[in-house]
Every structure is written in structure tokens, then in C-alpha cells.
N, C-alpha and C positions, 0 to 999 in steps of 0.2 A: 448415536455414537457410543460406542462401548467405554466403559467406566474404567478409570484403572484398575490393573491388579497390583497390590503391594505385596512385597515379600516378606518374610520374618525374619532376622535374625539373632539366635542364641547372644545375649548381651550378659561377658565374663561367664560364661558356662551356667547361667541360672536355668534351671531347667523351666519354672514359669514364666518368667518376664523374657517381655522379646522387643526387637525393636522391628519395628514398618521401615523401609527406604523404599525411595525412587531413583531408577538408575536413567542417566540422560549420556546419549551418543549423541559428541557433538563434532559436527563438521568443522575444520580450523584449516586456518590458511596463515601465515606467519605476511606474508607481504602481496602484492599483488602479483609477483611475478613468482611465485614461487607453488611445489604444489599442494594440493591439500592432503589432510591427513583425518585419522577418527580418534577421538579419547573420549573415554568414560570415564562418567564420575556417579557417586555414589551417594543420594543423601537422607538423611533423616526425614520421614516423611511427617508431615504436621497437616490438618484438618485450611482448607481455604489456600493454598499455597497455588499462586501463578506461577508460572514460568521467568518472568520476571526476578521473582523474587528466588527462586531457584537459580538463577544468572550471579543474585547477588553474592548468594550464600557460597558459589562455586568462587567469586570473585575473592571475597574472605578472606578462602584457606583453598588455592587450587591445588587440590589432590587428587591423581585420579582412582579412581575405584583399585586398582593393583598397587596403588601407595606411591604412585612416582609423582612429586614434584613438579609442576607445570608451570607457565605462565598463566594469569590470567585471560579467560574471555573478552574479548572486545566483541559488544553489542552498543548499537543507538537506542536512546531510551529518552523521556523527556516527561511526559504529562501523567504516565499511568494510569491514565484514565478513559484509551482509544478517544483522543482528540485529537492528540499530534500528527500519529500516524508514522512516528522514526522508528516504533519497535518493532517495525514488518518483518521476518522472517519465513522458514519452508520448519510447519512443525506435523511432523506424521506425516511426512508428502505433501502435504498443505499449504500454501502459505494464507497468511494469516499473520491478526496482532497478538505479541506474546504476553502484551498486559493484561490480555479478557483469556487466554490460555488456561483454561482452570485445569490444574494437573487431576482431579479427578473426575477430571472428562477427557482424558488422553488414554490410549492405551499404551501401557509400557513396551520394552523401554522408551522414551520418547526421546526422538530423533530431532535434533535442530540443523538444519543448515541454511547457507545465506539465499537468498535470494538469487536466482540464474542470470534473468534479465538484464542486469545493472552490476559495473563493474566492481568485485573486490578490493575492500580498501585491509581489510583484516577482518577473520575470521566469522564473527557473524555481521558485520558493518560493510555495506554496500555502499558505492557512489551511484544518488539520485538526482544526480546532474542530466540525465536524458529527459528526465519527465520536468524538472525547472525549465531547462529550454527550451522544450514546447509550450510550455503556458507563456514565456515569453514571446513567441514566435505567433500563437495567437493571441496575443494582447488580450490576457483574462486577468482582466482588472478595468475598473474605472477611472477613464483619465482625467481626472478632473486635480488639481495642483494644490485647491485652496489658495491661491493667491488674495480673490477676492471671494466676498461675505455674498453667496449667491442667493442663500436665504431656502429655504424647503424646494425639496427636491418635488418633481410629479408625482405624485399616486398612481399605486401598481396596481389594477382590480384584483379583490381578494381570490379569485379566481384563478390567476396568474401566478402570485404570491406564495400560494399553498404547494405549485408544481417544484416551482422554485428556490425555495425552501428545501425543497428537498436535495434539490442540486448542490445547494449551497454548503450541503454537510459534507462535501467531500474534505477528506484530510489529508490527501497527495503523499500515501501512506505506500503506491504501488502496487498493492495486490493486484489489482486489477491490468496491470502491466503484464504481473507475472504471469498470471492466470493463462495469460491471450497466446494462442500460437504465434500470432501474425507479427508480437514483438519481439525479437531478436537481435543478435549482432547482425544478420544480412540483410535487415528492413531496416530501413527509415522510418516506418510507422508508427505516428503520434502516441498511439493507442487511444483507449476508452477515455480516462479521465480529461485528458484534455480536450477533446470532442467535444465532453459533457460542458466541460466549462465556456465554450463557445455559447454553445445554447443559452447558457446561467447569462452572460454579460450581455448577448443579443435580448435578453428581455430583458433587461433594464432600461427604461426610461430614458435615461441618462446614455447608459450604455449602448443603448442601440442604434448612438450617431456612428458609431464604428463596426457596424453589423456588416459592410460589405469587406470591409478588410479585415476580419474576423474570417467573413467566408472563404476568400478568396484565397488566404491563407491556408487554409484545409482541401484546396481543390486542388493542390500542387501537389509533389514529389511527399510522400510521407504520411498523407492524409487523407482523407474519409473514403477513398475507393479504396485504398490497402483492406478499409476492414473488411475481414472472413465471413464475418456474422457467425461467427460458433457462439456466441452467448455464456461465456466462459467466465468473462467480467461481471456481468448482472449475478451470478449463483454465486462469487468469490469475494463480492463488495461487502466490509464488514457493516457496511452504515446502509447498505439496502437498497443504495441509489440507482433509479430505471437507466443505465446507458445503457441499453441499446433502444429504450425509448427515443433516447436523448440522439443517437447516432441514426434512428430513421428519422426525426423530425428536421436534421442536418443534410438528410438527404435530399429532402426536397429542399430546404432553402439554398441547395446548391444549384439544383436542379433550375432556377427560379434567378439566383444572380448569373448564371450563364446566361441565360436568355438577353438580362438586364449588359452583361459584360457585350453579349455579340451583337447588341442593339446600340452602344455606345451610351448608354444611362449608367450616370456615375451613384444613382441614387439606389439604396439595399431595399 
């Protein structure tokens, strides 16, 4: 990835001392119904500086690079540390988290705009309300209440554990939504992440009393035959996680509770 270029500029006409900025063109949208627009803003460049923290510095003092007065930026932000997964945006045509964003791994100007996927709530802040109701809708979670003291769960063989684990890093951050053709306003399609999470709670121990309604869930309207297999997801995932491992290994357990469905076996 090409490194930024910083600019100089003459600071009070000193002929030696200059200053570095980074100029950032930002997509804005004032409301959901309304349309969008570009501003640029201009700032001081400093050595380690995220994107993030470029959001902040714009948040400050919103001015744009021609001196006009603005409102501030509305971004989701939360952990700064690619855990959360609220800081997703489209940076250089990319989307990606703006926390791990190192502005001197961008090329300038760098571009931010929101997410396509998932509807605008204000300028760089998306509603990710489509990808919470699929994890709901495949029950990715363990049902268990705690009412009563059941005492140590099974043992996962560490073999199992290790795939797993990997699963379990997902931060329902959406790249992986964005990435995919197949999700859009004209599909229904789950996408990748919640797929993955099918898989994560069918191997749980615990979890996999609820492995046919997991599946059977994903064989409907919206789910696992929508995917493309363009492999968009896996190259775009900040945390690395195999879905489309995870979305062939769904394919056969589909393939396998159909069987069980047209056989009359209530059992996954």
C-alpha cells in the first residue's frame, strides 16, 4: 500500500519552517433522507495519527480547508482498539476500521465515506440494524438463562477450540457485509458474518442442542444459497476470520439437515 504524501506549507511566510498537512474528503449526509455532499478539511499532520483521531481533531474546530464553518462529523467509535467494530467506514474505496487507519499508510487525499450496505443515519454513522437481525434470526448465542447453578460446561477438544476461536473474533463490525455483492437493498441475504456465527454456536457443546434451528434458519429466504462465493469477505475481514470456510462447512450441514428435514428426524 502506498505511503502518504504530505504537503508543505509556507507557515507566516518563513522561508525555512513549513508545516506537513493531511487533507481528508469527507462524504456527509445531513439526515437520512436527504442528499449527500463533499467537504474538505485540512489538518496538521503529526507522526502515528489514525483516522480516528483525525475525525476528532476535525470534530474540535470543524473548518473546512477554504475556511467555511461546518457542523461537525458524526462517526460511531467506541474501543479504538478494532474490538468493537462501530468505527467501520469506506476509506480509499475500502471499507475497513478507522481505528487501525494509520494515515501514513493512506494515500492522500484520503477519502472517507459511509458505508453503502446499511442505511444512513448521518454522515459517516450507518444503521446496523440488518446484520443484529440476522444473528437474531439465527439464534447466535447460547441459550442457556442461568436460572439454575448447572455447574461446568463439556469440554471442547482442543482441536475444535482452536477453529473456533477463530470464529469467535468476529466484532459484527460489517466489512464483511460491505465487501459482498450479494448484500444489498434487493437481497435479503444474511451475509458472511452471520453464516460464520451459525457454525461458532453449532460447535458448542452446549450450543449445538439448537444446531437444526440454526440451520434450518439459513436454508430459507436470505440464507446460505444467496451466497455468490466471490470471496470478497475473507480478503476484507479485519480479524482474518476463514468465512467462507465457515460458509462451505454450512453447506454441507445443510445439505445433511435436509435429508434429516425430508426424513421426518427432528434430530441436527
Amino acid at each position: 500500500m502506498p505511503e502518504t504524501t504530505v504537503t508543505e506549507t509556507p507557515v507566516n511566510g518563513a522561508a525555512a519552517a513549513s508545516q506537513k498537512t493531511v487533507d481528508f474528503i469527507i462524504t456527509r449526509q445531513d439526515t437520512p433522507d436527504s442528499d449527500s455532499y463533499e467537504e474538505t478539511f485540512s489538518l496538521p499532520y503529526r507522526p502515528n495519527m489514525n483516522v480516528i483521531s483525525a475525525l476528532m481533531e476535525i470534530r474540535k474546530n470543524p473548518v473546512t480547508k477554504d475556511g467555511k464553518k461546518t457542523t461537525p462529523v458524526a462517526w460511531e467509535m467506541n474501543c479504538l482498539e478494532e474490538v468493537c467494530g462501530a468505527c467501520s467506514m469506506i476509506i480509499n474505496d475500502k471499507p475497513r476500521q478507522s481505528c487501525s487507519a494509520l494515515v501514513d499508510k493512506l494515500e492522500q487525499p484520503i477519502r472517507l465515506a459511509p458505508m453503502k450496505t446499511f442505511p444512513i443515519i448521518r454522515d459517516l454513522q450507518v444503521d446496523r440494524s440488518r446484520m443484529f437481525d440476522s444473528l437474531k434470526k439465527v439464534k447466535a448465542w447460547i441459550p442457556i438463562d442461568g436460572t439454575y447453578d448447572l455447574g461446568p460446561g463439556p469440554r471442547m477438544p482442543e482441536t475444535k477450540r482452536q477453529w473456533a476461536y477463530e470464529l469467535s473474533k468476529c466484532m459484527t463490525c460489517g466489512v464483511c457485509l460491505e465487501a459482498c455483492p450479494n448484500v444489498n437493498s434487493k437481497s435479503d441475504f444474511i451475509g458472511p458474518a452471520p453464516l460464520s456465527q451459525v457454525r461458532l454456536f453449532n460447535a458448542h457443546p452446549t450450543g449445538e442442542m439448537n444446531k437444526a434451528e440454526r440451520l434450518n434458519a439459513i436454508m430459507g429466504d436470505g440464507g446460505i444459497s444467496e451466497c455468490g462465493n466471490s470471496q470478497n469477505c475473507v480478503q476484507s475481514c479485519p480479524k482474518g476470520i476463514p468465512l467462507t470456510t465457515s460458509i462451505a462447512a454450512l453447506n454441507r450441514d445443510t445439505s445433511f439437515q435436509a435429508f434429516r428435514n425430508f426424513f421426518g428426524s427432528d434430530h441436527a
